[in-house]
Backbone of each chain as ProteinMPNN parsed JSONL, in Angstrom:
{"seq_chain_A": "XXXXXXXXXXXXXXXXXXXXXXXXXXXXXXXXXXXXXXXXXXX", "coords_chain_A": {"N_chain_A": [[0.841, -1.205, 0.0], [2.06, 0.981, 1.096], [4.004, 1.432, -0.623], [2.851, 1.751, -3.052], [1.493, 4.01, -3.179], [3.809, 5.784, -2.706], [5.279, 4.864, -5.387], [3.178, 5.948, -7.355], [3.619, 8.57, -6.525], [6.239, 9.043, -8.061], [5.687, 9.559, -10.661], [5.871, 11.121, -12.514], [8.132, 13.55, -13.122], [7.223, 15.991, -12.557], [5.493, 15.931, -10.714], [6.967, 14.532, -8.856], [8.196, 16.466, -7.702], [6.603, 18.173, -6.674], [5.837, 16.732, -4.874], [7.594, 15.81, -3.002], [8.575, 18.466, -2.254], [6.105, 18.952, -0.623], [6.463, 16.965, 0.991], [8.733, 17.474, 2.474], [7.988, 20.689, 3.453], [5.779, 19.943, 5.166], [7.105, 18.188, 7.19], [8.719, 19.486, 8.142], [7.332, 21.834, 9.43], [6.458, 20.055, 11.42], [8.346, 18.949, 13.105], [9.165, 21.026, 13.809], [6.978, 21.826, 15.751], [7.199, 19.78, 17.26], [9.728, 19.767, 18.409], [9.692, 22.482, 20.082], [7.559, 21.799, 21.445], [8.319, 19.546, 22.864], [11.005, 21.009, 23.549], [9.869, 22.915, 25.46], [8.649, 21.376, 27.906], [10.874, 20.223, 28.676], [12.818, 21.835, 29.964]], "CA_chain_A": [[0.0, 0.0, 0.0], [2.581, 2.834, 0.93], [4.997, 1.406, -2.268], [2.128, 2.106, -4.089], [1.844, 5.715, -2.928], [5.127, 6.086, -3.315], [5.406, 4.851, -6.744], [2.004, 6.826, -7.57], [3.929, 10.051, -6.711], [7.058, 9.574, -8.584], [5.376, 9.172, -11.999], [6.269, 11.882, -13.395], [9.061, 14.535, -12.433], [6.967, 17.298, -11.645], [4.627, 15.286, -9.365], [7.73, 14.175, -7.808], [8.873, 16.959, -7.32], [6.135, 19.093, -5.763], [5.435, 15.939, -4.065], [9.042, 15.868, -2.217], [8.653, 19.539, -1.705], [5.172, 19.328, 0.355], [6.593, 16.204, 2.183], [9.458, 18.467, 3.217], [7.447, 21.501, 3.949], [4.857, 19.19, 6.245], [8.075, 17.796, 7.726], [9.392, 20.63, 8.771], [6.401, 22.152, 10.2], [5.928, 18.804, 12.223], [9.719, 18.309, 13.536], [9.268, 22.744, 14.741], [6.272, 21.774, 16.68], [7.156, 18.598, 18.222], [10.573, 19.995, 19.001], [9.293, 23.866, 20.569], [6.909, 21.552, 22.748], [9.655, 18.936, 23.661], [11.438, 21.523, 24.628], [8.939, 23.546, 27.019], [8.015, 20.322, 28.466], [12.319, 19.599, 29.514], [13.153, 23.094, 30.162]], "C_chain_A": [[0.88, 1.261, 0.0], [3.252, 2.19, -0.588], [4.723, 1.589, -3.299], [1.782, 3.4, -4.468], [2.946, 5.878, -3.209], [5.406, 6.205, -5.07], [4.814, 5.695, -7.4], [2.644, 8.309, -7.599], [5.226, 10.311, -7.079], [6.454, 9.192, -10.448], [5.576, 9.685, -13.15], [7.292, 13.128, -12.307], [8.326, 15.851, -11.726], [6.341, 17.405, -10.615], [5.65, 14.846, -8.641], [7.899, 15.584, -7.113], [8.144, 17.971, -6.334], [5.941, 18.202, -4.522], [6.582, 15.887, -2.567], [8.85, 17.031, -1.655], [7.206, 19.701, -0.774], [5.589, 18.119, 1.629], [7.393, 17.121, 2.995], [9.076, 19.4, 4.159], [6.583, 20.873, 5.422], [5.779, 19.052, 7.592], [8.486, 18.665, 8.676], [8.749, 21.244, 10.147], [6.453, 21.312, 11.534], [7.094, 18.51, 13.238], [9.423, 19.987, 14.227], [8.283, 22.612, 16.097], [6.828, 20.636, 17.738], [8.343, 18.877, 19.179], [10.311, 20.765, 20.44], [8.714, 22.786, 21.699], [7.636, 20.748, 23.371], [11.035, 20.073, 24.266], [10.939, 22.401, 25.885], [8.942, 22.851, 28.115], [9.636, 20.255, 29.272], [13.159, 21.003, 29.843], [13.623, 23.249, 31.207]], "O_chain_A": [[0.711, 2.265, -0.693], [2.81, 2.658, -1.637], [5.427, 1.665, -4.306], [1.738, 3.879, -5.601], [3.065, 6.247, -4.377], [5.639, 7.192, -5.768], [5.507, 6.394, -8.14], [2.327, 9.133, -8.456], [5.716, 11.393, -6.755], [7.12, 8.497, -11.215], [5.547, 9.231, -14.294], [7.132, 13.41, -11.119], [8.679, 16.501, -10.742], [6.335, 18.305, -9.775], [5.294, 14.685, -7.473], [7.691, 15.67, -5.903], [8.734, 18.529, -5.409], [5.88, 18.658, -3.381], [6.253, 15.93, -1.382], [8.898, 16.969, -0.426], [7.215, 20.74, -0.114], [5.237, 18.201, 2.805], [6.951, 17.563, 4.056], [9.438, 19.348, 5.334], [6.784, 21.331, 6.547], [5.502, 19.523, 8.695], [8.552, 18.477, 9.89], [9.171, 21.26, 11.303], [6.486, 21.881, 12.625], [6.802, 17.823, 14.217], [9.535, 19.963, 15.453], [8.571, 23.079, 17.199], [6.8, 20.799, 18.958], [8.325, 18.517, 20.356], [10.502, 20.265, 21.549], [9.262, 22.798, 22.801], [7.783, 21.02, 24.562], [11.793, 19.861, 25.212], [11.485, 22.525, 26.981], [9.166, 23.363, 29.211], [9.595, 20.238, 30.502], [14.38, 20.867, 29.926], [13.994, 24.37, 31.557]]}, "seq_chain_B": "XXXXXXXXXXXXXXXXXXXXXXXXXXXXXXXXXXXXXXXXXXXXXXXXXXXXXXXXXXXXXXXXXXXXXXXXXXXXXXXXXXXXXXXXXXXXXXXXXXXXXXXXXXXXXXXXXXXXXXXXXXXXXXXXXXXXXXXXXXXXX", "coords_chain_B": {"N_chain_B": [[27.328, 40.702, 14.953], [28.997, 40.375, 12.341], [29.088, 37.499, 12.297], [27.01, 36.564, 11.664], [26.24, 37.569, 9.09], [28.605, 36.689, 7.786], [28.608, 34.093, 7.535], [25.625, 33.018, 7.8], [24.609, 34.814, 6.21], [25.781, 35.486, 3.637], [26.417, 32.681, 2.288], [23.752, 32.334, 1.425], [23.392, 34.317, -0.358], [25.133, 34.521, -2.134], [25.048, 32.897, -4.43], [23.561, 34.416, -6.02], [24.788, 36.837, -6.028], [26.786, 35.98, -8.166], [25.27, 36.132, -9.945], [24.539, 37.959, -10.647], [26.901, 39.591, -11.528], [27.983, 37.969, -13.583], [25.532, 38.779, -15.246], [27.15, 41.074, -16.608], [28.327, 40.697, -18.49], [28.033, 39.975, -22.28], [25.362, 37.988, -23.035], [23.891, 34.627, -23.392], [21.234, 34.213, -23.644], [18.112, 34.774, -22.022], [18.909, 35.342, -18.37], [17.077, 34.365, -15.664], [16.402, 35.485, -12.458], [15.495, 33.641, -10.418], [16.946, 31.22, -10.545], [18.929, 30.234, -9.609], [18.131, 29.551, -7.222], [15.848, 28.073, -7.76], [15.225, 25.383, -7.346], [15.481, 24.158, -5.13], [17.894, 24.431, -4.165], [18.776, 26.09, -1.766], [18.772, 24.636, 0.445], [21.009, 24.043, 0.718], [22.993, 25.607, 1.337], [21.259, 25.191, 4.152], [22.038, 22.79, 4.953], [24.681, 22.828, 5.89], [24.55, 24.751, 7.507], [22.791, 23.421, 9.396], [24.494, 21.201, 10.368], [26.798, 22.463, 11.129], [25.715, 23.542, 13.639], [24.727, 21.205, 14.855], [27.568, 20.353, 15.642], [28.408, 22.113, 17.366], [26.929, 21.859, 19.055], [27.735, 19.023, 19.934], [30.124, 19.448, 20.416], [33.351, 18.658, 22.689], [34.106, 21.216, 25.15], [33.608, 23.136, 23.565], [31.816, 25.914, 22.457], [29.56, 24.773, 22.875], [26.321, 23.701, 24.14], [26.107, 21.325, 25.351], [26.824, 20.281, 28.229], [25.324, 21.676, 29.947], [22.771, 22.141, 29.156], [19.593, 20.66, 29.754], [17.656, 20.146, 28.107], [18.988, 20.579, 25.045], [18.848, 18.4, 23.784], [16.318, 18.583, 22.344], [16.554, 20.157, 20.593], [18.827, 19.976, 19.349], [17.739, 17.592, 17.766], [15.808, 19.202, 16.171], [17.848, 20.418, 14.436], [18.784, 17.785, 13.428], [16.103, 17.099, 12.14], [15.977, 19.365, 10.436], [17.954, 18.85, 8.551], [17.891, 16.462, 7.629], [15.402, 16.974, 6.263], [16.107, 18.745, 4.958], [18.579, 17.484, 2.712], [16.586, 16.207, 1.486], [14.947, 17.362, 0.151], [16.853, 19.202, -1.297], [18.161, 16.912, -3.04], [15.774, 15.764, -4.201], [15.164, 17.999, -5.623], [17.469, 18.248, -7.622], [17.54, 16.293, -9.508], [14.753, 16.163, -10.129], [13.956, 18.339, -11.867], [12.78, 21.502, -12.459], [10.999, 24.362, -14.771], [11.999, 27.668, -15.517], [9.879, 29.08, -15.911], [6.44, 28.981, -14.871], [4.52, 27.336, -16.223], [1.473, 27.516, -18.604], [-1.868, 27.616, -16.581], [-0.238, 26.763, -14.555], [-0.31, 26.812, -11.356], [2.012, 29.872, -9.581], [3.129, 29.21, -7.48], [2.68, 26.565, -6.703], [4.124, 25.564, -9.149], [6.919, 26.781, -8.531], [7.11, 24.971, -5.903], [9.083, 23.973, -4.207], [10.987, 25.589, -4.167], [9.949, 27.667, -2.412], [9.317, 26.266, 0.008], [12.075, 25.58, 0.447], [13.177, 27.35, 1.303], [11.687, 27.997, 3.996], [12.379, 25.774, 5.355], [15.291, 26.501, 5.276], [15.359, 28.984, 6.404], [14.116, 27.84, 8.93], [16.52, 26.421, 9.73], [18.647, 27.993, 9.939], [17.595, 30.115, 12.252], [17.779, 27.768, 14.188], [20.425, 27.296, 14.284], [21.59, 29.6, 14.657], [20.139, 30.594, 17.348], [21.874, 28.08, 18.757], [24.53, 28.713, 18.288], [24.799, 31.657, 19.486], [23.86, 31.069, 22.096], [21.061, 31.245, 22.557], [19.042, 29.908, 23.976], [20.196, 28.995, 26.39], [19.753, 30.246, 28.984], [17.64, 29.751, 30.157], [16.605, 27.212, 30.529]], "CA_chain_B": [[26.706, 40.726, 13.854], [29.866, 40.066, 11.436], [29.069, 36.062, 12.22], [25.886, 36.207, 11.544], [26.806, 38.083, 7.987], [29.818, 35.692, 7.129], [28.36, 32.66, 8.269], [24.708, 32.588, 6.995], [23.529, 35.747, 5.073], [26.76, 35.356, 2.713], [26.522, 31.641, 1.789], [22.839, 32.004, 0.583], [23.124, 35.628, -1.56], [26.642, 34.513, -3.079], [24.983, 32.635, -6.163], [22.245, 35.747, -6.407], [25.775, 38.035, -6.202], [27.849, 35.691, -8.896], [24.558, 35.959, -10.834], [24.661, 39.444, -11.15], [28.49, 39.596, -12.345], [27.423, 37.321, -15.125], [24.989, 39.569, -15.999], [27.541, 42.02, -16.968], [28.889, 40.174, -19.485], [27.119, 39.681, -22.769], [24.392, 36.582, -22.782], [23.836, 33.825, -25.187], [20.04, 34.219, -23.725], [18.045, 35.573, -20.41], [19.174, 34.919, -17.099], [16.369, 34.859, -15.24], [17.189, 35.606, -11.076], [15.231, 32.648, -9.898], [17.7, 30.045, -11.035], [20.139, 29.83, -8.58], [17.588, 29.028, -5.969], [14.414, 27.372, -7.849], [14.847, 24.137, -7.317], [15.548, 24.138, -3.734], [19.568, 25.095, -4.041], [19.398, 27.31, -0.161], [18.692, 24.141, 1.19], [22.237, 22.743, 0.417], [23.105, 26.146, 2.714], [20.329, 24.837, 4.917], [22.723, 21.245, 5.104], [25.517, 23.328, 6.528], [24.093, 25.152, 8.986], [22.334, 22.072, 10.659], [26.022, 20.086, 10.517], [27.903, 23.323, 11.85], [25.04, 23.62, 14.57], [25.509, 19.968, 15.662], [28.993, 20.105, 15.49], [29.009, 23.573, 18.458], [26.582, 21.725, 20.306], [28.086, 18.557, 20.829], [31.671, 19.276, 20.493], [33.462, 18.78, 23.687], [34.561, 21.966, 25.891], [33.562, 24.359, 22.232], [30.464, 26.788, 22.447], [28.215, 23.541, 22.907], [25.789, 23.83, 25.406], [25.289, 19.957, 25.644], [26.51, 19.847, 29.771], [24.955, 23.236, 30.816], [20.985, 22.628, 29.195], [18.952, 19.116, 29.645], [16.852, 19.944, 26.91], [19.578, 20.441, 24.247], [18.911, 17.323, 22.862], [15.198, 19.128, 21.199], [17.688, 21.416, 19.516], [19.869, 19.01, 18.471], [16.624, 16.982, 16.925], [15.314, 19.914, 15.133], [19.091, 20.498, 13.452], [19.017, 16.645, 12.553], [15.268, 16.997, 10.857], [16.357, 19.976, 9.686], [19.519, 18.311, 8.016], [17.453, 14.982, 6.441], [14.863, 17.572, 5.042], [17.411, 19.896, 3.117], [18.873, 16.71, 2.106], [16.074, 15.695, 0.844], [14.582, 18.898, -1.197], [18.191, 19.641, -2.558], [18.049, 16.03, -4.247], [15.044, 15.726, -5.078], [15.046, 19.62, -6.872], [18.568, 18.191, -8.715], [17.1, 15.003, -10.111], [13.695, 16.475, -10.741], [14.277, 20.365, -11.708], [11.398, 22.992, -12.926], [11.488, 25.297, -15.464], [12.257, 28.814, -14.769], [8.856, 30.067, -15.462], [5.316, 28.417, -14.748], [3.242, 26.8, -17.228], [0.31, 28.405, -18.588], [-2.597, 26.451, -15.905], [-0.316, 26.107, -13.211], [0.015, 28.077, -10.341], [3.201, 29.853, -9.452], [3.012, 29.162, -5.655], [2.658, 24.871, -7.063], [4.936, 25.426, -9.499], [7.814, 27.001, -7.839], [6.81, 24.431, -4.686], [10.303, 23.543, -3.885], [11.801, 26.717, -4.017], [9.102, 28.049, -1.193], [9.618, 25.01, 0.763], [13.187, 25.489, 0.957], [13.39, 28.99, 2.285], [11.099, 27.983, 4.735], [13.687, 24.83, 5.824], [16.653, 27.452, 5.579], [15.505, 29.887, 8.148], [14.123, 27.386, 10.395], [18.045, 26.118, 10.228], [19.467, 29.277, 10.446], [17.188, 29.968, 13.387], [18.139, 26.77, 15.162], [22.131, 27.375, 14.44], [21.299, 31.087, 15.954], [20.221, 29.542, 18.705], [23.142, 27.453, 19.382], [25.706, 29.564, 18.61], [24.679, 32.497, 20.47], [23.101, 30.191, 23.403], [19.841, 31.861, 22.871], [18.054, 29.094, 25.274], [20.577, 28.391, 27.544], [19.531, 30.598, 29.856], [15.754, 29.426, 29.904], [17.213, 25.712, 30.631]], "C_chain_B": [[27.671, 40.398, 12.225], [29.424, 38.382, 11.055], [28.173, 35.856, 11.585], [25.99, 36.632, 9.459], [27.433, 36.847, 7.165], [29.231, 34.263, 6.807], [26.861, 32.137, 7.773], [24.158, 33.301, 6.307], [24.606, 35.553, 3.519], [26.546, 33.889, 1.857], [25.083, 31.682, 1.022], [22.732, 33.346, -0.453], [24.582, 35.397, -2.394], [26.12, 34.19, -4.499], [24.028, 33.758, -6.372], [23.716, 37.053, -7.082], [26.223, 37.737, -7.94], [26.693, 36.051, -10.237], [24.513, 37.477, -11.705], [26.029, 39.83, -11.744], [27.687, 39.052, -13.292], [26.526, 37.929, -15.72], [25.568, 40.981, -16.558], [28.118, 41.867, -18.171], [27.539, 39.817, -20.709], [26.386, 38.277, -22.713], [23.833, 36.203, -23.559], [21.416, 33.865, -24.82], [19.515, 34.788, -22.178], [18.455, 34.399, -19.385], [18.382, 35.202, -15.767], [17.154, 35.035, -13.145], [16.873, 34.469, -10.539], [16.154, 31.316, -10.204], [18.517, 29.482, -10.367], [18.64, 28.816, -7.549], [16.482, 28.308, -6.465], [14.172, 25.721, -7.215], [15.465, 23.133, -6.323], [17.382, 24.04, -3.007], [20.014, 25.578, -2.453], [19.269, 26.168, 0.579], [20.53, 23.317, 1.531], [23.334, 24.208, 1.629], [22.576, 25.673, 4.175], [21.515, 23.376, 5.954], [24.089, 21.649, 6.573], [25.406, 23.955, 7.492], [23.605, 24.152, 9.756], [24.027, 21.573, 11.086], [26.514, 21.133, 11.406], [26.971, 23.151, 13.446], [25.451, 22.446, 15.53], [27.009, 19.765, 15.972], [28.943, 20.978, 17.288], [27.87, 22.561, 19.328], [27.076, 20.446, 21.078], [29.868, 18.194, 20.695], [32.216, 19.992, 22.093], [34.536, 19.987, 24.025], [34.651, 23.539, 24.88], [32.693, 25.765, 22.992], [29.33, 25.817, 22.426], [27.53, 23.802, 24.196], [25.156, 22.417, 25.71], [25.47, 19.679, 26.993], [25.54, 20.498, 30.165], [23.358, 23.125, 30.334], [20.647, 21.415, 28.733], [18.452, 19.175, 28.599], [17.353, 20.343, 25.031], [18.967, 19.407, 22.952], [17.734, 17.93, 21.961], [15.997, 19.759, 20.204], [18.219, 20.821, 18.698], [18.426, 18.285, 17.249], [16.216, 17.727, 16.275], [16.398, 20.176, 14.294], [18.854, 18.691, 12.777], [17.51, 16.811, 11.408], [15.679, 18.027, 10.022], [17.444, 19.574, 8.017], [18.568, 16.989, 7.019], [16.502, 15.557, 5.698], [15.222, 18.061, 4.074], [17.735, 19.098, 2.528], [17.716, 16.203, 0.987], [15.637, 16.477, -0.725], [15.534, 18.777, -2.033], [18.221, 18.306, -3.694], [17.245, 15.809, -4.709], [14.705, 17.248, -6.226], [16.263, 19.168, -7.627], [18.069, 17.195, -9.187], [15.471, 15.527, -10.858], [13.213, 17.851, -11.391], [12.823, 20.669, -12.893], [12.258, 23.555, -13.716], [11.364, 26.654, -14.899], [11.215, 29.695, -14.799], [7.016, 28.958, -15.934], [4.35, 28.109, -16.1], [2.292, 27.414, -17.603], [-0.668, 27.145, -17.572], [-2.041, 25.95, -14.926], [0.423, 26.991, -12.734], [1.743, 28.745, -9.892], [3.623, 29.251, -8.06], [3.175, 27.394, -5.798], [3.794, 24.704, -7.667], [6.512, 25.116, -8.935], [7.682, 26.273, -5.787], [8.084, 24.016, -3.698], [10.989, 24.539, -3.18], [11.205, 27.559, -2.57], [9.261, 27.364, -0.116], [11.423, 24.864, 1.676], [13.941, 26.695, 1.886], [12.805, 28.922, 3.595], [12.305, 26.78, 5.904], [14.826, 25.669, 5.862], [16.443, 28.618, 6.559], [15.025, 29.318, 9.127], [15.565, 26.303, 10.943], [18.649, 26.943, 10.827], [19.123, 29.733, 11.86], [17.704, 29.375, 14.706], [19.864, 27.431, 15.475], [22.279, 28.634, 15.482], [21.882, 30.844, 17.162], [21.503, 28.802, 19.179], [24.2, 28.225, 19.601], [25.512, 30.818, 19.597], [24.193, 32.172, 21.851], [22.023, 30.955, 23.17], [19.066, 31.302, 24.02], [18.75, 28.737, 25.97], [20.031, 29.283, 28.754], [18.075, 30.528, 30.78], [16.188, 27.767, 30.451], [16.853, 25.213, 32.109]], "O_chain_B": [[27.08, 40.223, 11.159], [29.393, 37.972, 9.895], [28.267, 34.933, 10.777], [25.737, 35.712, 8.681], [26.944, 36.229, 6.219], [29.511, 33.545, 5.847], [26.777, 30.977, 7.37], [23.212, 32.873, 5.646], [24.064, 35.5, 2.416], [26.514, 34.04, 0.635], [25.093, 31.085, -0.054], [21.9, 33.274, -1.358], [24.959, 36.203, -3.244], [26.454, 34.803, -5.513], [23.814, 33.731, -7.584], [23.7, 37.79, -8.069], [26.155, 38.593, -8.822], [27.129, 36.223, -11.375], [24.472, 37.84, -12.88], [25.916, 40.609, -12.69], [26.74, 39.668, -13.781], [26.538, 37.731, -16.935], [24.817, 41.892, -16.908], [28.406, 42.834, -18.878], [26.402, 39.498, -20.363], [27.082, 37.383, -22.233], [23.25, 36.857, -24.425], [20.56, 33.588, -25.661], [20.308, 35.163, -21.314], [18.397, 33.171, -19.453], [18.774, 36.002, -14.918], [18.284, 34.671, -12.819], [17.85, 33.929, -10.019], [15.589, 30.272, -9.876], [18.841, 28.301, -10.492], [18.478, 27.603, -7.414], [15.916, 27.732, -5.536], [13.165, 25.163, -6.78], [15.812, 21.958, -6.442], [17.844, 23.733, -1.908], [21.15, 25.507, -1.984], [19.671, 26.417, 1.716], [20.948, 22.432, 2.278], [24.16, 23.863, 2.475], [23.277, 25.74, 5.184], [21.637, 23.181, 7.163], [24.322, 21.094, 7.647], [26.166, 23.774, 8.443], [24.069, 24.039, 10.891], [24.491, 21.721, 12.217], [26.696, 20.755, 12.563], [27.584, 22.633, 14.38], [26.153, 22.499, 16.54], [27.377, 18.811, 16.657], [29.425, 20.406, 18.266], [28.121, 22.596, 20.533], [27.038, 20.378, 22.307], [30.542, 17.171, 20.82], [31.9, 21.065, 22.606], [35.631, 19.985, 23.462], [35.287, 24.567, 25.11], [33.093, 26.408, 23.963], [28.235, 26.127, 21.956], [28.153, 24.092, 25.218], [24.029, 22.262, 26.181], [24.613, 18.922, 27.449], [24.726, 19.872, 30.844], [22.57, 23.858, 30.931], [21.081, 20.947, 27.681], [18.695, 18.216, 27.866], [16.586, 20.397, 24.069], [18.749, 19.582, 21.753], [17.987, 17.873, 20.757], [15.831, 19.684, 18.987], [18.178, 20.999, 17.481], [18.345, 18.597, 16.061], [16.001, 17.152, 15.208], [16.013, 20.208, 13.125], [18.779, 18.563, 11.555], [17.626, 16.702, 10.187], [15.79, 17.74, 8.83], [17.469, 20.017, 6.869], [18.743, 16.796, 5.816], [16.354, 15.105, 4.562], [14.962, 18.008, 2.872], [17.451, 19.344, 1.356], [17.987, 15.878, -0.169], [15.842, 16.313, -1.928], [15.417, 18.395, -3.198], [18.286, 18.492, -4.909], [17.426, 15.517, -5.892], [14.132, 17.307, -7.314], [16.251, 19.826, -8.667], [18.894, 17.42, -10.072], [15.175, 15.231, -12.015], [12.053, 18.253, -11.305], [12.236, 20.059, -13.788], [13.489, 23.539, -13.732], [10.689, 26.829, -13.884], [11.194, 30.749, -14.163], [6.682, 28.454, -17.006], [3.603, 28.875, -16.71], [2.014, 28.223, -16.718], [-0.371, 25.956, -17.68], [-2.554, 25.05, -14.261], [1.333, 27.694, -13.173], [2.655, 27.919, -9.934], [4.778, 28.846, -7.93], [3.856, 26.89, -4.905], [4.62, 23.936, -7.175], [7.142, 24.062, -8.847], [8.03, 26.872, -4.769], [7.918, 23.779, -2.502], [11.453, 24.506, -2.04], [12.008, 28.015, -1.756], [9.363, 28.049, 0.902], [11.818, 24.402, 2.746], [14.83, 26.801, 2.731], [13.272, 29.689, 4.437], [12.827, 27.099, 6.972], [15.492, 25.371, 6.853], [17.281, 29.057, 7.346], [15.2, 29.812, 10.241], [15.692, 25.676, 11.995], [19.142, 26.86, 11.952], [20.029, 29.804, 12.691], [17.971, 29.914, 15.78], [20.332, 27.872, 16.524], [22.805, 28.709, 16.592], [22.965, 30.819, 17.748], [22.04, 29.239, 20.197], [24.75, 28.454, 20.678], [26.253, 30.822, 20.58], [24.152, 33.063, 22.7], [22.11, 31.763, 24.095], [18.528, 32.001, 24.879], [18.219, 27.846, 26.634], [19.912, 28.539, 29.728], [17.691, 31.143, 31.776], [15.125, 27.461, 30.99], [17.192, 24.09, 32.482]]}, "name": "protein", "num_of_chains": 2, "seq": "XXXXXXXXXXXXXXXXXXXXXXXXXXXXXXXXXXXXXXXXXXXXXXXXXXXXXXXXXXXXXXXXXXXXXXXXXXXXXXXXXXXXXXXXXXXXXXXXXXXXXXXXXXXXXXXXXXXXXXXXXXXXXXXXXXXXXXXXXXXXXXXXXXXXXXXXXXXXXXXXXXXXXXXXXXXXXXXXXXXXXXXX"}
């Protein structure tokens, strides 16, 4: 199922490529929050 | 404020600078400005600032604040995602690259998705490195 997503979103270069760039963006977002509150929390 | 200059405003306006030299010279066609950076290029700055960051925080007896603040290690974890995202953008924008100007039918903001993406990953590096190097949160610890 994911290898299928996966595959699904390299099918073409430009779908990869926005595709890579919203995982990133998400990523990012997701690793700022989890951090900011892991660190409040051990402060 | 020299560090901050040298160290991360310099490494991401150098290809914007070299771009502009080359535009002094005649040109076999346009050179548009977006080129250096479209296809997520600041992140490969982005790479270097996480690495230098980790480096000051856990290099022993440096400017690391890994004895002096328990919660380092968040810091450190946002430089490592930081570091496997840029990685990622920068190769996937060199293996999969855009053209330098949007399609008719598709948005510029979709288009140029990379390039937005990566600015956004390069100041929340730069940020972090900040942070380390200047101890911004040690004193909050």
């Amino acid at each position: 199922m994911v290898l299928k997503w996966i595959k699904e979103q390299f099918k073409d270069a430009d779908h990869a490529n926005f595709s890579i760039s919203v995982i990133g963006g998400v990523g990012i977002i997701a690793a700022f929050c989890i951090c900011t509150v892991g660190y409040l929390l051990t402060r | 404020m020299g560090w901050f200059f040298i160290t991360i405003l310099l490494p991401l306006v150098a290809p914007l600078l070299a771009l502009l030299v080359f535009k002094l010279f005649p040109q076999v066609g346009p050179v548009p400005l977006i080129a250096p950076f479209k296809d997520g290029q600041l992140c490969w700055g982005a790479l270097g600032f996480s690495a230098s960051g980790l480096y000051e925080i856990f290099s022993p007896g440096g400017n690391g604040l890994a004895s002096t603040n328990a919660s380092t290690g968040w810091l450190a974890g946002m430089l490592i995602a930081a570091l496997v995202i840029s990685a990622m953008i920068a190769a996937g924008g060199s293996v999969f690259p855009k053209s330098t100007t949007a399609p008719p039918g598709v948005a510029t903001a979709k288009h140029f998705a990379c390039f937005f993406v990566s600015v956004v990953v390069t100041v929340s590096a730069a940020i972090s490195y900040l942070a380390v190097h200047y101890k911004l949160l040690e004193n909050h610890g």
